[in-house]
C-alpha positions as CSV (number, residue, x, y, z in Angstrom):
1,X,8.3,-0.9,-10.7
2,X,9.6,2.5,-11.8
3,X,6.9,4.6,-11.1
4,X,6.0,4.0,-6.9
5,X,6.7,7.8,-6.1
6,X,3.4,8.5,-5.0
7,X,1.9,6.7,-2.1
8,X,-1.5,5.0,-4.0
9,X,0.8,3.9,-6.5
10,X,2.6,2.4,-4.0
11,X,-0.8,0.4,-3.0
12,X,-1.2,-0.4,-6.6
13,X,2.1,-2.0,-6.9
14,X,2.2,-3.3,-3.5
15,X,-0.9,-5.1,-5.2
16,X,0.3,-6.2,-7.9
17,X,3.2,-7.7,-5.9
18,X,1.0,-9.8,-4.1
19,X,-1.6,-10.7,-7.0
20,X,1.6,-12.6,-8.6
């Protein structure tokens, strides 16, 4: 992902990452 700057987007993708 392009936009993990900011550390609860960084959750959210780390979420994501795992949902898949």
């Amino acid at each position: 992902s392009l936009m993990i700057a900011s550390v609860p987007n960084i959750i959210g993708w780390l979420v994501i990452s795992f949902a898949k």
